[in-house]
PyMOL Python script that loads the backbone (N, CA, C, O; Angstrom):
from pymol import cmd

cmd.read_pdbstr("""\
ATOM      1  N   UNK A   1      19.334  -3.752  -1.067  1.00  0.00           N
ATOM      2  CA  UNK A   1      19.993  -3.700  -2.342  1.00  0.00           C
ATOM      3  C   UNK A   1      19.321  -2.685  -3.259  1.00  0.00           C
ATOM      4  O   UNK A   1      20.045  -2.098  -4.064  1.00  0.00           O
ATOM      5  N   UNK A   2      17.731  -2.352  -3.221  1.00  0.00           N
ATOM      6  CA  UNK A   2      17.139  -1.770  -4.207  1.00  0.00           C
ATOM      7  C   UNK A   2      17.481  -0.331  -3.565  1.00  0.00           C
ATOM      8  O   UNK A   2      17.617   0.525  -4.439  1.00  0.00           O
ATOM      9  N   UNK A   3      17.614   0.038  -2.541  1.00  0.00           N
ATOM     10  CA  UNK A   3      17.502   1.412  -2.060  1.00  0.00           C
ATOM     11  C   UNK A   3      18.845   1.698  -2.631  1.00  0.00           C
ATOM     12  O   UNK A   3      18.849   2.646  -3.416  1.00  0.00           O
ATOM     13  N   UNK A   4      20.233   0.983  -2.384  1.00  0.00           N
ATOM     14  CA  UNK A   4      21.269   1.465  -3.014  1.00  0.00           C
ATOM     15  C   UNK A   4      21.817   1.450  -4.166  1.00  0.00           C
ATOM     16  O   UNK A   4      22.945   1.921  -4.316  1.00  0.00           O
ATOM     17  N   UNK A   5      20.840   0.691  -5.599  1.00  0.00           N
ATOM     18  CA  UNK A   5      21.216   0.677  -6.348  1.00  0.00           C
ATOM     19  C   UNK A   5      20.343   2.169  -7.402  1.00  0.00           C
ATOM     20  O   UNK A   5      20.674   2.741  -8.441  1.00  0.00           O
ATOM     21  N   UNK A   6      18.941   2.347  -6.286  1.00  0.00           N
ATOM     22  CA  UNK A   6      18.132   3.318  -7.044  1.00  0.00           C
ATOM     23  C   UNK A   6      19.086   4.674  -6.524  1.00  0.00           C
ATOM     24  O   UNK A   6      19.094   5.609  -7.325  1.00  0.00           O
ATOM     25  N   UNK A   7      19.709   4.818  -5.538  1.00  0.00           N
ATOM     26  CA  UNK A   7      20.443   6.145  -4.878  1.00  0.00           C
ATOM     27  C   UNK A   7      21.887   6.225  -5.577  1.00  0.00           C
ATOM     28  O   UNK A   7      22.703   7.124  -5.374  1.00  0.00           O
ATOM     29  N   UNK A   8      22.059   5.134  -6.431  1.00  0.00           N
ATOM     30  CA  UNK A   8      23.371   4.997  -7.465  1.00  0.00           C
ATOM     31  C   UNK A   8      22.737   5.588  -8.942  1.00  0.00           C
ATOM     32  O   UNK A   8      23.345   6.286  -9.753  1.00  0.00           O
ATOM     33  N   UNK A   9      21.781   5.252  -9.010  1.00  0.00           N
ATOM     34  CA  UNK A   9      21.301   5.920 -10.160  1.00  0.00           C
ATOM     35  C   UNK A   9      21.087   7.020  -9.875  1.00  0.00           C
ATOM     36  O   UNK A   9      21.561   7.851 -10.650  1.00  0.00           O
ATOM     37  N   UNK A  10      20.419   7.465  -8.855  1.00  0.00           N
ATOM     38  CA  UNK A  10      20.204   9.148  -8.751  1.00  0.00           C
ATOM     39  C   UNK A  10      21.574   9.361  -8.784  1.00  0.00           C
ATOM     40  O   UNK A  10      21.681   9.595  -9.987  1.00  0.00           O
ATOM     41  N   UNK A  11      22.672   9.448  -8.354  1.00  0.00           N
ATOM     42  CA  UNK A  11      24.358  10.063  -8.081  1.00  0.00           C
ATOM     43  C   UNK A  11      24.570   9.934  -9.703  1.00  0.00           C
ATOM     44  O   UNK A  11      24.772  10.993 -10.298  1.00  0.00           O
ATOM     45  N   UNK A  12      24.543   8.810 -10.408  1.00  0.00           N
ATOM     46  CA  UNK A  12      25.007   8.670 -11.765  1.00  0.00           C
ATOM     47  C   UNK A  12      24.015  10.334 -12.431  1.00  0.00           C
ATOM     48  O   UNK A  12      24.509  11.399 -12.800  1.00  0.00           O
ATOM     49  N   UNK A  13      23.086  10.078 -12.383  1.00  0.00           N
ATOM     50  CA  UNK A  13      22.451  11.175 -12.974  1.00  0.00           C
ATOM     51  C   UNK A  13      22.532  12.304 -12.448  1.00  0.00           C
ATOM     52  O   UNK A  13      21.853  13.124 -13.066  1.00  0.00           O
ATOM     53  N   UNK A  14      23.487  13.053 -10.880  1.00  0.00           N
ATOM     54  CA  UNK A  14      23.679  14.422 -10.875  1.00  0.00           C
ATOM     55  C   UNK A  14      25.193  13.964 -11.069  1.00  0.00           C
ATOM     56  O   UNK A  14      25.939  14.752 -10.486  1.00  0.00           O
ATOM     57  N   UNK A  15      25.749  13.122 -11.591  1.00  0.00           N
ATOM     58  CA  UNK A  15      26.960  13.578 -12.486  1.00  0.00           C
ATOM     59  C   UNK A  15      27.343  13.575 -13.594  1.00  0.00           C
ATOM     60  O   UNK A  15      28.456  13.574 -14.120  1.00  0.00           O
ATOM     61  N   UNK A  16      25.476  13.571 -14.234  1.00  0.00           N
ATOM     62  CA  UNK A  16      25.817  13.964 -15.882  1.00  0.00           C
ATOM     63  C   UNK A  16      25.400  13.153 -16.697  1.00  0.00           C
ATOM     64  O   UNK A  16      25.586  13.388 -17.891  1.00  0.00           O
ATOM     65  N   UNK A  17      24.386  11.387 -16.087  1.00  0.00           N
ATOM     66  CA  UNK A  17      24.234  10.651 -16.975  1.00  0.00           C
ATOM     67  C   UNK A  17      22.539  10.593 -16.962  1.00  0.00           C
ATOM     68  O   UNK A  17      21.824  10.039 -16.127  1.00  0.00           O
ATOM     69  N   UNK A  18      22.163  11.302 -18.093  1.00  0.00           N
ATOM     70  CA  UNK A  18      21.016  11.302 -17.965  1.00  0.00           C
ATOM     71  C   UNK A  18      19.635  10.415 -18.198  1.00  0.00           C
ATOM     72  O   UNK A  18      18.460  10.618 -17.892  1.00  0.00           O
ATOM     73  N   UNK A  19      20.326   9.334 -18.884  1.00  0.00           N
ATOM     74  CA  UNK A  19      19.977   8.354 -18.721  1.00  0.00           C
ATOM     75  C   UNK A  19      19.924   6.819 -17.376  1.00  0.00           C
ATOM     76  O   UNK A  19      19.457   5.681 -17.332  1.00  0.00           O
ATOM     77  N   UNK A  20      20.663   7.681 -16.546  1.00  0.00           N
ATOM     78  CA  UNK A  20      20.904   6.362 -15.318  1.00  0.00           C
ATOM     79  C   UNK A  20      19.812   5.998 -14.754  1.00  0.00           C
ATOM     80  O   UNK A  20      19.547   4.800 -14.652  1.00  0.00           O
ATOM     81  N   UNK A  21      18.831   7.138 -14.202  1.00  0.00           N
ATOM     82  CA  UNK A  21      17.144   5.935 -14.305  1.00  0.00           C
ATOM     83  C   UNK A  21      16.995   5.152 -15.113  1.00  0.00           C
ATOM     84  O   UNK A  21      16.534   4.051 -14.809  1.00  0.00           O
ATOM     85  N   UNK A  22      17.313   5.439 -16.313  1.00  0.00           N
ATOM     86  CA  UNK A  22      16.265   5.103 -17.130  1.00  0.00           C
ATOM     87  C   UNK A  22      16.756   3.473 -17.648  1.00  0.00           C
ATOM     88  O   UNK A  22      16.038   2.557 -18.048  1.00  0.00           O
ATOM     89  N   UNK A  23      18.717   3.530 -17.411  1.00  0.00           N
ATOM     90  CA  UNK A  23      19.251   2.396 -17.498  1.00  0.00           C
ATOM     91  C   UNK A  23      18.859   1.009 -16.539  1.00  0.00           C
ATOM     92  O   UNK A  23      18.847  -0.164 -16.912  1.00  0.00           O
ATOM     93  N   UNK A  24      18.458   1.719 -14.799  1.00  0.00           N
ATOM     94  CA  UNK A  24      18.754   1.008 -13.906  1.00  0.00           C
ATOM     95  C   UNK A  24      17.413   0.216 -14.165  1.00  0.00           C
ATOM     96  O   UNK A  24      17.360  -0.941 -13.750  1.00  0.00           O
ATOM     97  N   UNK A  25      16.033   0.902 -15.000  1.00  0.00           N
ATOM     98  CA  UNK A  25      14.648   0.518 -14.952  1.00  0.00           C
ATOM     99  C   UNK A  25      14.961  -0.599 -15.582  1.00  0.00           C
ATOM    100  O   UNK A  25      14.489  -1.683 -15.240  1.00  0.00           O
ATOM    101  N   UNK A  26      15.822  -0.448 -16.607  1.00  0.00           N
ATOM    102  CA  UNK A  26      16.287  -1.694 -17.810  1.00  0.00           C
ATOM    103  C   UNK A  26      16.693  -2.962 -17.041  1.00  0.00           C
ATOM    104  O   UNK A  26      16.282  -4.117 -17.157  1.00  0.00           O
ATOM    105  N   UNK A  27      17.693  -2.378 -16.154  1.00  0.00           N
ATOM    106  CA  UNK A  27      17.969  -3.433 -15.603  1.00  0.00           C
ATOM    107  C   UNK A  27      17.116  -4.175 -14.600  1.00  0.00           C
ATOM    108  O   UNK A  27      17.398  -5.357 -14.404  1.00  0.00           O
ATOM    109  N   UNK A  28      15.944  -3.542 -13.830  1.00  0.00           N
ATOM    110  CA  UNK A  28      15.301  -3.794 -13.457  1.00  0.00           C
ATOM    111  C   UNK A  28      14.471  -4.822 -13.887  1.00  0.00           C
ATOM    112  O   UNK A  28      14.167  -5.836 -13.258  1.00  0.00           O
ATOM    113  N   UNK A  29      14.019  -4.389 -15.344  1.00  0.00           N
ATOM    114  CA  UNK A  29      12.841  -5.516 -16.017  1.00  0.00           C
ATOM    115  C   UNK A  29      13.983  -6.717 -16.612  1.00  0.00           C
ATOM    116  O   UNK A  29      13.500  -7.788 -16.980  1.00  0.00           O
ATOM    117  N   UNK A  30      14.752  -6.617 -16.656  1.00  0.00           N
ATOM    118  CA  UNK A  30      16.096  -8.201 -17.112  1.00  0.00           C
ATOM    119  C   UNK A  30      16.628  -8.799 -16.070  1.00  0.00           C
ATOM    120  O   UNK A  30      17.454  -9.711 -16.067  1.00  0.00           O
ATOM    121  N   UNK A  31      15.960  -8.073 -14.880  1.00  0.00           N
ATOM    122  CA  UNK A  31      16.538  -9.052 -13.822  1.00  0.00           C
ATOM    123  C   UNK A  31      15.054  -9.666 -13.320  1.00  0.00           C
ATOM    124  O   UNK A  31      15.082 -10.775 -12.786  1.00  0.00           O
ATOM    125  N   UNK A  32      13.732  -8.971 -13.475  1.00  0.00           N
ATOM    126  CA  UNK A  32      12.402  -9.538 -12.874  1.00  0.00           C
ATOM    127  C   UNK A  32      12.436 -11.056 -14.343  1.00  0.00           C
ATOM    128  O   UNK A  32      12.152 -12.196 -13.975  1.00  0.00           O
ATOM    129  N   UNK A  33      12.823 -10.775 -15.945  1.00  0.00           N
ATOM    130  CA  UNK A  33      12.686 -11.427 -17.014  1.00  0.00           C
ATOM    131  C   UNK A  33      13.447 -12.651 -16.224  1.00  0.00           C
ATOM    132  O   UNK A  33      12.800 -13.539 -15.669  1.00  0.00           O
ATOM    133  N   UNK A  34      14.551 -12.622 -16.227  1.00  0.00           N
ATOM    134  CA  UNK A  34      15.196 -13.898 -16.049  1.00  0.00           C
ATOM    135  C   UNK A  34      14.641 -14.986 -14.196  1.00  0.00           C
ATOM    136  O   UNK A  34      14.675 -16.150 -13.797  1.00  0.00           O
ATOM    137  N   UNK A  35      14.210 -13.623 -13.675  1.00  0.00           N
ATOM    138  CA  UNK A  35      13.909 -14.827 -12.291  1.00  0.00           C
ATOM    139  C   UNK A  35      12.023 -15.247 -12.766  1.00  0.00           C
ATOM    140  O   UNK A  35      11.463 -16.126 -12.111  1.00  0.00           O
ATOM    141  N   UNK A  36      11.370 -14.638 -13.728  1.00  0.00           N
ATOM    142  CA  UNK A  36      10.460 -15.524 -14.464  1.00  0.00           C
ATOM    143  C   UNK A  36      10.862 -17.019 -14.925  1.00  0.00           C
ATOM    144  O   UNK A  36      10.610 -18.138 -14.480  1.00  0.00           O
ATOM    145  N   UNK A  37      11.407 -16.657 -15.730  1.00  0.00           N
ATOM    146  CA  UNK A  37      12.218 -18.143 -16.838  1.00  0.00           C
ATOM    147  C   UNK A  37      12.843 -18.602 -15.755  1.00  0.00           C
ATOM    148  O   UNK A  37      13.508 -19.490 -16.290  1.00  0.00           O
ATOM    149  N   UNK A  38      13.165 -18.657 -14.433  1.00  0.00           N
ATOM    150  CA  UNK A  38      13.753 -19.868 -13.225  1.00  0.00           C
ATOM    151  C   UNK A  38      12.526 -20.398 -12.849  1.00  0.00           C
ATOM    152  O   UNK A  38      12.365 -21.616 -12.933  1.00  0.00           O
ATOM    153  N   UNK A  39      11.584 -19.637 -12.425  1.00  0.00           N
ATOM    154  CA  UNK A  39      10.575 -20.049 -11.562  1.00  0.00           C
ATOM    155  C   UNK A  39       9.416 -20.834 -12.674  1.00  0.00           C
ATOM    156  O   UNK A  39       8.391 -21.332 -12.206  1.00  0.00           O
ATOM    157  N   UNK A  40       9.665 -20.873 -13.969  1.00  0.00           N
ATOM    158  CA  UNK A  40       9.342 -21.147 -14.697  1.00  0.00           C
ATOM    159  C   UNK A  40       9.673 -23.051 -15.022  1.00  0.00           C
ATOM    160  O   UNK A  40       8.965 -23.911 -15.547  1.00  0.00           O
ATOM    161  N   UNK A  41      10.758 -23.090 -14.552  1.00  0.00           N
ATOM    162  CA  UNK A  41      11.761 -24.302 -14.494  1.00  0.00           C
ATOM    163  C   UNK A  41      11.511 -25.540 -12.848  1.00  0.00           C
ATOM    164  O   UNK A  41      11.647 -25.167 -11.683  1.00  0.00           O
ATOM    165  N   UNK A  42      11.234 -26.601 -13.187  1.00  0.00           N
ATOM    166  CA  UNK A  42      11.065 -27.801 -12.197  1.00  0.00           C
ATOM    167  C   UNK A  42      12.320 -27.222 -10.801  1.00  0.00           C
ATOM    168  O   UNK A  42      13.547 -27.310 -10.760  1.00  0.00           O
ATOM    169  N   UNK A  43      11.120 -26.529  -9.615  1.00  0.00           N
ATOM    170  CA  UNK A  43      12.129 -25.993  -8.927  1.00  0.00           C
ATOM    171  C   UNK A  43      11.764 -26.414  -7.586  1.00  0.00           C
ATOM    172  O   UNK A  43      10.537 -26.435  -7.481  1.00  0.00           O
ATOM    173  N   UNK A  44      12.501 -26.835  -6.280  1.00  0.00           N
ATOM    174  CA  UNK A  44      11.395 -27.564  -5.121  1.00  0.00           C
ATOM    175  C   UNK A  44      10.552 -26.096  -4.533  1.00  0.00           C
ATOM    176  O   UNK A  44      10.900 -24.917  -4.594  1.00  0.00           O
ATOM    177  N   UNK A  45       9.365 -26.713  -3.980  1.00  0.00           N
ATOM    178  CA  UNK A  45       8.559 -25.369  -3.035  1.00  0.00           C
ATOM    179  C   UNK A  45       9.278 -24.513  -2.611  1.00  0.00           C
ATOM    180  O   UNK A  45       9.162 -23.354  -3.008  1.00  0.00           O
ATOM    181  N   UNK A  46      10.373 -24.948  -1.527  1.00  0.00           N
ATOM    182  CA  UNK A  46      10.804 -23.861  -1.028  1.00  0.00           C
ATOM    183  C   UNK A  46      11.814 -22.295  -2.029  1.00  0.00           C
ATOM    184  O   UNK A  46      11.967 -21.074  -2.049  1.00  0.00           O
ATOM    185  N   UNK A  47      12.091 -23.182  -2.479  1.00  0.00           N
ATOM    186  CA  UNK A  47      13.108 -22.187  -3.701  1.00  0.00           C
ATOM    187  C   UNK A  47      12.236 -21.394  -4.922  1.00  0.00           C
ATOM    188  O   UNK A  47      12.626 -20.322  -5.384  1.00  0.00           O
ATOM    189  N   UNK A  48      11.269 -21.927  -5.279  1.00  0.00           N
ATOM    190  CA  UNK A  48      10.007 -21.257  -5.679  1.00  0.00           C
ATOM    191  C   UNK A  48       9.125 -20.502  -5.219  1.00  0.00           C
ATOM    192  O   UNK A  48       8.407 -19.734  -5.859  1.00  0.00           O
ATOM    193  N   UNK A  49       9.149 -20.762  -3.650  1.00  0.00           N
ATOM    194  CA  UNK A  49       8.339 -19.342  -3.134  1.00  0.00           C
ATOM    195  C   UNK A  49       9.349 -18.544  -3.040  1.00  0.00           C
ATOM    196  O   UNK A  49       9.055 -17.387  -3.338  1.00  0.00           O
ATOM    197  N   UNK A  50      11.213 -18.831  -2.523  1.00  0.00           N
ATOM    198  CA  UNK A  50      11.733 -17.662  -2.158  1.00  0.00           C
ATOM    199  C   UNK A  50      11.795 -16.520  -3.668  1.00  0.00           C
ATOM    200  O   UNK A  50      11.745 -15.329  -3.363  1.00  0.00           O
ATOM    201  N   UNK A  51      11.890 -16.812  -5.125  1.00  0.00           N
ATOM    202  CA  UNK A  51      12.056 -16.786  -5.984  1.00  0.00           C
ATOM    203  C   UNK A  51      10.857 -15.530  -6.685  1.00  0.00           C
ATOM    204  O   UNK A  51      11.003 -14.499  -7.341  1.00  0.00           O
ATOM    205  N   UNK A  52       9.548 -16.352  -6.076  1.00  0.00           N
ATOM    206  CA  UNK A  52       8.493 -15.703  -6.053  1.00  0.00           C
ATOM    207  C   UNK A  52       8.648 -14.449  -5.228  1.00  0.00           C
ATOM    208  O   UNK A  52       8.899 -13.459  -5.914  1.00  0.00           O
ATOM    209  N   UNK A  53       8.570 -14.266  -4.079  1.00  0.00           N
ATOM    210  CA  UNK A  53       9.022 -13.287  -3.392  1.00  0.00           C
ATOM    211  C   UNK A  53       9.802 -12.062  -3.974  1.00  0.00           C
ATOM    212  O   UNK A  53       9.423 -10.892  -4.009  1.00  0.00           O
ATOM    213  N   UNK A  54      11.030 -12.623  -4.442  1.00  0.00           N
ATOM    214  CA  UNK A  54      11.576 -11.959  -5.357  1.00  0.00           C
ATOM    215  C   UNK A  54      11.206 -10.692  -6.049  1.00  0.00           C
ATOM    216  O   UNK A  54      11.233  -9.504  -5.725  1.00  0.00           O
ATOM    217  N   UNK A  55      10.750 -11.542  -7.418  1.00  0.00           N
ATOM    218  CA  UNK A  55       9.814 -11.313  -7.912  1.00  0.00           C
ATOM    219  C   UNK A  55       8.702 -10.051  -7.660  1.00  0.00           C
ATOM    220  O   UNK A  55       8.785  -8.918  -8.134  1.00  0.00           O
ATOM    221  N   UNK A  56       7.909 -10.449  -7.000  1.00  0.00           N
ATOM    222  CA  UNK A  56       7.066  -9.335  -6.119  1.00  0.00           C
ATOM    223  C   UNK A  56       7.863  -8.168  -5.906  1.00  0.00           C
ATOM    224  O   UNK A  56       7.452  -7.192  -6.532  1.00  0.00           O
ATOM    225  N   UNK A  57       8.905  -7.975  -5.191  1.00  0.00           N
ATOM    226  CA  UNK A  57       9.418  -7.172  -4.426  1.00  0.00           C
ATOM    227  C   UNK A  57      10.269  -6.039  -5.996  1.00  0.00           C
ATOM    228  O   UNK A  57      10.321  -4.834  -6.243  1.00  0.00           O
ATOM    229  N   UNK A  58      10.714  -7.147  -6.593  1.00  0.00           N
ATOM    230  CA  UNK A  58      11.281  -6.448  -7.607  1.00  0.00           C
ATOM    231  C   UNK A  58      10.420  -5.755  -8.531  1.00  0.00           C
ATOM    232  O   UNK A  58      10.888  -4.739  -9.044  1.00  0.00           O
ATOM    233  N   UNK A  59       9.207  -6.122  -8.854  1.00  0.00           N
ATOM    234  CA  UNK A  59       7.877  -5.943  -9.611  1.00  0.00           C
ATOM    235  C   UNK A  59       7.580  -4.448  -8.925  1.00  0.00           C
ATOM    236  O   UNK A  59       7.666  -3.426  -9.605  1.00  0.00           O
ATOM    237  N   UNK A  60       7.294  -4.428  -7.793  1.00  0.00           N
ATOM    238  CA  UNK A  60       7.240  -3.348  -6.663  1.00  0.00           C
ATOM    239  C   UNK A  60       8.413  -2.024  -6.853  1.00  0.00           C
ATOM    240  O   UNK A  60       8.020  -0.858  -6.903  1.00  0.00           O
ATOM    241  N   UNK A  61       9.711  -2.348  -6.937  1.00  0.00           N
ATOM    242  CA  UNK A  61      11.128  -1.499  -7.358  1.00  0.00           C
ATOM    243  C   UNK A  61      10.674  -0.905  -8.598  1.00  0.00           C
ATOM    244  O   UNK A  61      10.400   0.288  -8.732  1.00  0.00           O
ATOM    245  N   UNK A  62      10.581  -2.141  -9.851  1.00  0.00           N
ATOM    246  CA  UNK A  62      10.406  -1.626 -10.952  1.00  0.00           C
ATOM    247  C   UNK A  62       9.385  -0.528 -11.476  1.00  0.00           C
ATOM    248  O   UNK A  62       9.498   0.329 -12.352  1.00  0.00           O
ATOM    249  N   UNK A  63       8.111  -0.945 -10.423  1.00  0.00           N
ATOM    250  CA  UNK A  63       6.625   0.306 -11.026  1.00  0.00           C
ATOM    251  C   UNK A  63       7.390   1.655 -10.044  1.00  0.00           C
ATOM    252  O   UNK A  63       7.140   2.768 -10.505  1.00  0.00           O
ATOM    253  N   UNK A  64       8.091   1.643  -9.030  1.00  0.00           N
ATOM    254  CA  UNK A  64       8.647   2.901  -8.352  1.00  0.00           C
ATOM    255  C   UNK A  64       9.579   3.603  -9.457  1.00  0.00           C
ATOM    256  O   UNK A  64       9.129   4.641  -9.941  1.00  0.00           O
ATOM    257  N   UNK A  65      10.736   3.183  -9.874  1.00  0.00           N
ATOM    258  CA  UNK A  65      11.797   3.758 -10.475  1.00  0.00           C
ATOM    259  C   UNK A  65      10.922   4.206 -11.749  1.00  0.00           C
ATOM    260  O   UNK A  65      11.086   5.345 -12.187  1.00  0.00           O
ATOM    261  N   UNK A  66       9.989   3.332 -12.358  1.00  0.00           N
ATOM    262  CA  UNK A  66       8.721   3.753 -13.601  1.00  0.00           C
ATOM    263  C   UNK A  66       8.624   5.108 -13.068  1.00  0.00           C
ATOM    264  O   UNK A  66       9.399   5.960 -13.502  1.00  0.00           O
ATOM    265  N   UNK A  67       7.802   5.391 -12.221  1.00  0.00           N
ATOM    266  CA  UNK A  67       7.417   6.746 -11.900  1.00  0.00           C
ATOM    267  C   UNK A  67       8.434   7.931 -11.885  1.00  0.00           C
ATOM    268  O   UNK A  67       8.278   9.126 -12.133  1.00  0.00           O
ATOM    269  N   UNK A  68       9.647   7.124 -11.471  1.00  0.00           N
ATOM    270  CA  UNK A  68      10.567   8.168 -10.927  1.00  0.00           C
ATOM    271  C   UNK A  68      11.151   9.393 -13.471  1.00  0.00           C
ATOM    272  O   UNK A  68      11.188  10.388 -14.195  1.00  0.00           O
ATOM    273  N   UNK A  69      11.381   7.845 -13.229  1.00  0.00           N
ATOM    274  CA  UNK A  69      11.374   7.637 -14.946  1.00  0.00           C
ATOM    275  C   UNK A  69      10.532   8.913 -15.754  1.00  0.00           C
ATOM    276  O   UNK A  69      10.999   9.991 -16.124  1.00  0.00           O
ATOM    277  N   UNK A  70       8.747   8.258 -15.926  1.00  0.00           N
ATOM    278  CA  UNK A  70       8.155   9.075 -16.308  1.00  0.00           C
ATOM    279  C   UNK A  70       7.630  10.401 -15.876  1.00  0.00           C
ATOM    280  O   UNK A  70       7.168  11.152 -16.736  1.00  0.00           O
ATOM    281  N   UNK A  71       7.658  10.751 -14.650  1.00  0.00           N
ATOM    282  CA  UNK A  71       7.665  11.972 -13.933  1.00  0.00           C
ATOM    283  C   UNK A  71       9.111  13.091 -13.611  1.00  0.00           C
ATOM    284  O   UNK A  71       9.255  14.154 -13.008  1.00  0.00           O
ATOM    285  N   UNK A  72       9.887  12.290 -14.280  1.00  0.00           N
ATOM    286  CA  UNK A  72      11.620  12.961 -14.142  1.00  0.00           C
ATOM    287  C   UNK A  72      12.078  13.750 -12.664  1.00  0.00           C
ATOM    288  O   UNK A  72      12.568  14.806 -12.262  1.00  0.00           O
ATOM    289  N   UNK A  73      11.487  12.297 -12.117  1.00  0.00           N
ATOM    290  CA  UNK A  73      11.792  12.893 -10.247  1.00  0.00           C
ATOM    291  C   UNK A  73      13.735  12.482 -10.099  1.00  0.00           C
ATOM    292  O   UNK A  73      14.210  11.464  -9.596  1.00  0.00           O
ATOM    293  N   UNK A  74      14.294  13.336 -10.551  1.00  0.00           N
ATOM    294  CA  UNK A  74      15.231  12.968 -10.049  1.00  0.00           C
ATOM    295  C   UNK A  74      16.167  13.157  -8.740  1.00  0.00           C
ATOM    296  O   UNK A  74      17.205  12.541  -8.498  1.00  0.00           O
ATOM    297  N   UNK A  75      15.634  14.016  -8.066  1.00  0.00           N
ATOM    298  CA  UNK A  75      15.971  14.521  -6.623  1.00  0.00           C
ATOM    299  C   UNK A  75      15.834  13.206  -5.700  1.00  0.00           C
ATOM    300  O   UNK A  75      14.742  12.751  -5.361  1.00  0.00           O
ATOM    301  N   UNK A  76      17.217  12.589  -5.295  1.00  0.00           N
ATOM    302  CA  UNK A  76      17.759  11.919  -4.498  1.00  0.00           C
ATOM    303  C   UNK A  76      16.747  12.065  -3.066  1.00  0.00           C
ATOM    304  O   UNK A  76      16.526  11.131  -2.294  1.00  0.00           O
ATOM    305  N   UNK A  77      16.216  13.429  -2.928  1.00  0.00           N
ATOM    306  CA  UNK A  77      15.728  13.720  -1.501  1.00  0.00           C
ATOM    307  C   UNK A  77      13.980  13.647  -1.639  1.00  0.00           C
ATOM    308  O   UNK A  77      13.038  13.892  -0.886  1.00  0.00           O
ATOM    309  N   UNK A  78      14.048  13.447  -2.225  1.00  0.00           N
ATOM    310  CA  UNK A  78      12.359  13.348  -2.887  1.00  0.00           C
ATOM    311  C   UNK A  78      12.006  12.397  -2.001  1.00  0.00           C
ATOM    312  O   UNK A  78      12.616  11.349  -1.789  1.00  0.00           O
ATOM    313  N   UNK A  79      10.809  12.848  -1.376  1.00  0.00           N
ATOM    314  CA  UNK A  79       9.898  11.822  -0.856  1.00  0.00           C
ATOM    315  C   UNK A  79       9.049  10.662  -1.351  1.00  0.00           C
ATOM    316  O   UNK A  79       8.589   9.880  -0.518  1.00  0.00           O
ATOM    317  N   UNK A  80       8.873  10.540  -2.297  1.00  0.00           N
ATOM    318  CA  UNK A  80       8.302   9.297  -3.627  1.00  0.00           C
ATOM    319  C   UNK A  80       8.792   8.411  -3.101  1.00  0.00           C
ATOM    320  O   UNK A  80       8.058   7.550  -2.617  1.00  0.00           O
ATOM    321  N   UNK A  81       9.997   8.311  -3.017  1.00  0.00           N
ATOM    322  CA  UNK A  81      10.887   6.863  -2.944  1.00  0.00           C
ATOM    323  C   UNK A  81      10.595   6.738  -1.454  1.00  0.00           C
ATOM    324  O   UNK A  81      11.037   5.782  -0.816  1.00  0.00           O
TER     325      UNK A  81
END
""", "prot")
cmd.dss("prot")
cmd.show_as("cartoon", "prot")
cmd.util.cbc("prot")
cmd.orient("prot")
């Protein structure tokens, strides 16, 4: 999901929106915000580690697309990602 939503932002941004990193990062940290405030909530083990996991992985997306962000890597073919 993260590879095709970060390769949707690169396409949004070579057709003119120059903000589409910078949107998708947004969305990035409101989607890590809200699976906080779940895991935050009386949840059984198993659904709390998958949650956690999450989490991690998205935490991981979010410091990548950061870079992509503050370094203005926007080349789809870039090796970074």
């Amino acid at each position: 999901m993260w590879t095709e939503e970060t390769a949707r932002a690169f396409d949004e941004h070579e057709a003119g929106s120059e903000n589409a990193m910078r949107d998708y990062y947004t969305m990035i940290v409101l989607r890590i915000t809200k699976l906080i405030e779940r895991v935050r909530t009386d949840l059984d083990m198993d659904l709390r580690v998958k949650i956690i996991t999450v989490i991690t992985i998205d935490v991981h997306s979010r410091d990548v697309v950061d870079k992509f962000v503050l370094t203005k890597m926007y080349d789809q073919g870039g090796f970074s990602w």
